[in-house]
N, C-alpha and C positions, 0 to 999 in steps of 0.2 A: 504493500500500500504506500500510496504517499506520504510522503510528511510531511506536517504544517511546515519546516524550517526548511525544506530544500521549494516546496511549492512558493515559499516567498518570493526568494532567491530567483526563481524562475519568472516571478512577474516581475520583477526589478531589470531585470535582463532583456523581459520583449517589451518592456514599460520602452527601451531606447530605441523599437524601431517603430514602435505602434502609438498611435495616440491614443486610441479606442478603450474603452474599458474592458478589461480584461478579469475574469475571474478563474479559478482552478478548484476541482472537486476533487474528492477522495472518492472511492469508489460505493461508499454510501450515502452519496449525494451532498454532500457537508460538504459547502464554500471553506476552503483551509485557508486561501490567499486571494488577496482581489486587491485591483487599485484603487477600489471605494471598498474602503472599509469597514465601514456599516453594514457591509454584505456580508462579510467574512462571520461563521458562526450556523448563518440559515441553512435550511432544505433547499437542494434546487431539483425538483423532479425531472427536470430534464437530462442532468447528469444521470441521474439514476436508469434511465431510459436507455441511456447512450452507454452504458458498463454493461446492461443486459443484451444490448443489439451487436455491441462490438461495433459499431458503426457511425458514422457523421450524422450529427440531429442537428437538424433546420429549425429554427425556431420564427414564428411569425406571431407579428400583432395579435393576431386572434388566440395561438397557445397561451399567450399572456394571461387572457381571462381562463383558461382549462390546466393549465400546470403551476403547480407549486413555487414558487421563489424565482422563477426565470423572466428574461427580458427578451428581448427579439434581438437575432443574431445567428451563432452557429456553434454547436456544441461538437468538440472531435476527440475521441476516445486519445488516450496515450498509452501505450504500450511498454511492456520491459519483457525482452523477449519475446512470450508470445501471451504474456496474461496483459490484459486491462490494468494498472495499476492506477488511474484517477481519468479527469478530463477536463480537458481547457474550453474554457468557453469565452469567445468574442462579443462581447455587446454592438449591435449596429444593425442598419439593414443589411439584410444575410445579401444581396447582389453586390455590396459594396465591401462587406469584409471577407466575404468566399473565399476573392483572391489571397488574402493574408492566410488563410486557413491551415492549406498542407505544410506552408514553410512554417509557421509557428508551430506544428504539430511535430513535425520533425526537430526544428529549435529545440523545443521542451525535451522530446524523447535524447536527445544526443547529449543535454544537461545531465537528465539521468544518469547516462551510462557513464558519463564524466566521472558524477557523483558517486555510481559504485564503484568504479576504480579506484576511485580513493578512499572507501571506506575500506576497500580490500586492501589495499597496500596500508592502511594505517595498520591494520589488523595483523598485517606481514611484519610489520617495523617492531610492533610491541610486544609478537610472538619472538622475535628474535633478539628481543632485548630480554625480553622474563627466558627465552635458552642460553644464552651467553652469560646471562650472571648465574645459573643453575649449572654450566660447565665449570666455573670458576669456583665455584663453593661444591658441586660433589666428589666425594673424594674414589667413590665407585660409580660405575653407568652400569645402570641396569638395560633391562629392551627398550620398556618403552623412555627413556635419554633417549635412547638410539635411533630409536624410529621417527621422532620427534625430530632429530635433527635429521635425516632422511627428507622428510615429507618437507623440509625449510630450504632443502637443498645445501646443505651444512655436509663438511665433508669431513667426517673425525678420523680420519685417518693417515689427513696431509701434515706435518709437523707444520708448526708455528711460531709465525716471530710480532708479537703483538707492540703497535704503536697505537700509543697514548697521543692524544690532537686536542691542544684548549684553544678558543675561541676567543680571543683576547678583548672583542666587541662585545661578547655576552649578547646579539638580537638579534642571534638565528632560531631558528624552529627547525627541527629533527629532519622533518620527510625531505624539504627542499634541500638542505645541508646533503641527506646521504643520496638522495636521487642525482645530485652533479656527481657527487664522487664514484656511483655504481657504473655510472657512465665511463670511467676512466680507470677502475679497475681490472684484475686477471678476476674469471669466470669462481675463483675458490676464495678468492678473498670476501671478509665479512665486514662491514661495518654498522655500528650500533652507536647509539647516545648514552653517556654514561654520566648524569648529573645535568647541571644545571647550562653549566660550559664546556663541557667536552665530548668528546667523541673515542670510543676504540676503535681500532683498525685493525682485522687480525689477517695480516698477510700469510696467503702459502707460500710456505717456506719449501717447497717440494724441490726447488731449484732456485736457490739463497741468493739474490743480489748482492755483490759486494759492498762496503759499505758508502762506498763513494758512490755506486751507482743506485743504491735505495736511496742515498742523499738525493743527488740528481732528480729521482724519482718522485722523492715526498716535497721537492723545492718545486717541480712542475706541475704538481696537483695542487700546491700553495699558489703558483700564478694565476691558473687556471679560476678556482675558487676566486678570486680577486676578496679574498679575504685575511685579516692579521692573524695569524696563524703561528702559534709553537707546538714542538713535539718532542717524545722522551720515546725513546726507543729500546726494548729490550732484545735480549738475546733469542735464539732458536730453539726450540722446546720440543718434544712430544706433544701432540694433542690433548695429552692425560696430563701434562704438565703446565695449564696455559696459564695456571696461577703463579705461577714462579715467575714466567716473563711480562706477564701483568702487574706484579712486584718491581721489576728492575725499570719498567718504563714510568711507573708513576715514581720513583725512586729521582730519574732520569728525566720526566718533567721538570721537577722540584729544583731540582742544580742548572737549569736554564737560565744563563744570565741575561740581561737586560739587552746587552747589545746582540747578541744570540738568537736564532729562533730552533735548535732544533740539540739535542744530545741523545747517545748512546750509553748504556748503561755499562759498555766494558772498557768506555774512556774512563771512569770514572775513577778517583783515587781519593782523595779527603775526604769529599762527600760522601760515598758507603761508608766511613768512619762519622760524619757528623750527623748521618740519616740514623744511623743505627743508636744514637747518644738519645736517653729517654729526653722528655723535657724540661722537668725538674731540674737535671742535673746540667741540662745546660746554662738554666738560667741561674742555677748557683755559682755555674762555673764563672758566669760572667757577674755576677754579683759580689765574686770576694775580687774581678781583677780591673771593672771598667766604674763602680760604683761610682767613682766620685767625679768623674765628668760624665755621668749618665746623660746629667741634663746640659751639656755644655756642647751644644752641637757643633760649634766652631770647632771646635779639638778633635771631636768624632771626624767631620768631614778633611778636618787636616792632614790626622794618619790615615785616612782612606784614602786618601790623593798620592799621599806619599807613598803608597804600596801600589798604587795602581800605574804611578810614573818608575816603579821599580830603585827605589828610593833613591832617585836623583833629585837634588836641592834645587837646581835649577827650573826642568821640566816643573816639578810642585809646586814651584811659586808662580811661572806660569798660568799654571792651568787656574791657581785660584786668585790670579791679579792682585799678588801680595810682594812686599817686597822679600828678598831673600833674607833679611834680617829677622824681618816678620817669624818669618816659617821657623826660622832657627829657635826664636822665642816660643812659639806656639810648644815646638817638641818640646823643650826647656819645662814648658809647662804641663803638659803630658807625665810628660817624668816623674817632677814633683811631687804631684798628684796620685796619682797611680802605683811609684815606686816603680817602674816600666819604660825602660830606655826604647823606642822606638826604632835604636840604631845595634840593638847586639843583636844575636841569631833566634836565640831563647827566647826575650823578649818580643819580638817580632813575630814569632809563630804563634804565642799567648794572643797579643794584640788582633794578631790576626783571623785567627778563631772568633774570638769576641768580636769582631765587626761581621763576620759570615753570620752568625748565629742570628744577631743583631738584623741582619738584611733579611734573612729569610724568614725569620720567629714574630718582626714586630710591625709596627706601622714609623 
């Protein structure tokens, strides 16, 4: 049957080629949608007519006074497949809207099948979204996993190497997002929405691109998309294994720096040590070493410069349009404060921890 919220929709739609008033039945004669809305609600006997005949009702002046809720016009059954599913009705003299009749009939039915296509594909998107997080959390597949991903066209037995994709705009919606990407993927790759901004990606790994040419690969689906896009990328797994490489790539998001949009998780070296540090114990760590110019952002922002220029005096004063005396002072004060020379090795690594934790823990 039809539904009142797509029959709207469909008068909104021939509302832009027709002037004429326009109303749509369901198939027990109920006005669901009309351009005059005061109709919408009533019987109109002539739909009712017209769902029983399967066929075009003529309506004239004189049915006016012998049928229920109708006006003079032309009443045309709509179809979905081969059942009646409602009927559009034209208000006007039936010689003058006739001609409007089959192409509005046809209008309406091909809105339909729009519409089922995409209730079916929404149905496809969220079946595969409730399979891919039940692959990831069961730690055995019984049949019916199996047949499930079968019937989804899911192929559990190509190995995998899952990348993680955040959305950096956060104002896409799911269908459109994976529908450009399915277009441009291999036949066994999967992709799903995972949150509010991101997306997985689980490539078959059946024949591994190297890493320079999956690079290649995920920068040309980033063009394509004309979207801000980063990625974290894990290693190659077993199918039974996809929660491991679903680990390494949100791991592998996480260490994405600012200037960056993409990491691997077998580049990684500090990071699997500071991902693995609970949180608690980071923020102590940084509590007995950065305390006392927590709130001192100048000083923050000045050993962050100073590591990031590779601790040249020069470049550092630079970049923060200070003079080099300045800088000198700044660290001076760093020191003091902290008990933490910004220029021995020891020192420097402490500091330097304390600022990553800092970047990626806080606002």
């Amino acid at each position: 049957m039809l539904q009142a919220s797509l029959a709207k929709k469909i008068v909104q739609e021939v509302r832009k080629l027709l002037n004429e008033e326009i109303v749509l039945m369901d198939t027990n004669g109920i006005i669901i949608a009309a351009t005059n809305y005061t109709r919408i609600g009533q019987f109109h006997e002539g739909a009712l007519i017209t769902c029983r005949t399967e066929r075009k009702l003529i309506i004239t002046q004189e049915d006016e006074k012998k049928l229920t809720g109708v006006k003079a016009g032309i009443n045309l059954p709509i179809f979905s497949g081969d059942n009646v599913v409602g009927v559009i009705g034209i208000t006007g003299s039936p010689e003058a809207v006739s001609q409007y009749g089959e192409l509005l009939k046809k209008m309406t039915e091909l809105l339909i099948k729009e519409n089922i296509y995409m209730e079916e594909t929404s149905r496809h998107i969220r079946a595969m979204e409730t399979f891919v997080f039940d692959w990831l959390e069961l730690r055995e597949w019984d049949s019916t996993f199996i047949n499930r991903g079968e019937r989804l066209g899911i192929d559990l037995t190509v190995p995998r190497q899952l990348v993680m994709v955040k959305v950096l705009q956060n104002q896409l919606t799911s269908e459109p997002f994976i529908k450009k990407w399915q277009n441009t993927l291999e036949n066994k790759d999967v992709m799903v929405r995972w949150g509010q901004d991101r997306f997985l990606l689980l490539l078959d790994a059946n024949k591994p691109l190297e890493k320079k040419q999956l690079k290649q690969k995920l920068n040309l689906l980033k063009t394509k998309m004309k979207e801000e896009l980063i990625f974290g990328v894990g290693n190659i797994v077993s199918a039974k294994d996809l929660k491991k490489t679903f680990l390494q790539a949100e791991r592998a998001l996480r260490s994405v720096k600012e200037k960056d949009w993409i990491a691997f998780d077998d580049d990684l070296t500090l990071e699997m040590i500071m991902d693995d540090m609970r949180m608690e114990t980071k923020m102590l760590f940084v509590e007995r070493t950065l305390k006392p110019i927590l709130k001192e952002h100048e000083l923050l922002d000045t050993i962050k410069a100073y590591f990031q220029y590779d601790y040249s005096i020069k470049e550092t004063a630079n970049h923060l349009h200070i003079h080099i005396n300045t800088l000198h002072y700044r660290l001076k004060k760093a020191e003091e404060l902290t008990g933490l020379n910004p220029k021995k090795p020891r020192d420097q690594t402490i500091l330097y921890l304390c600022l990553q934790i800092l970047d990626n823990n806080t606002n």
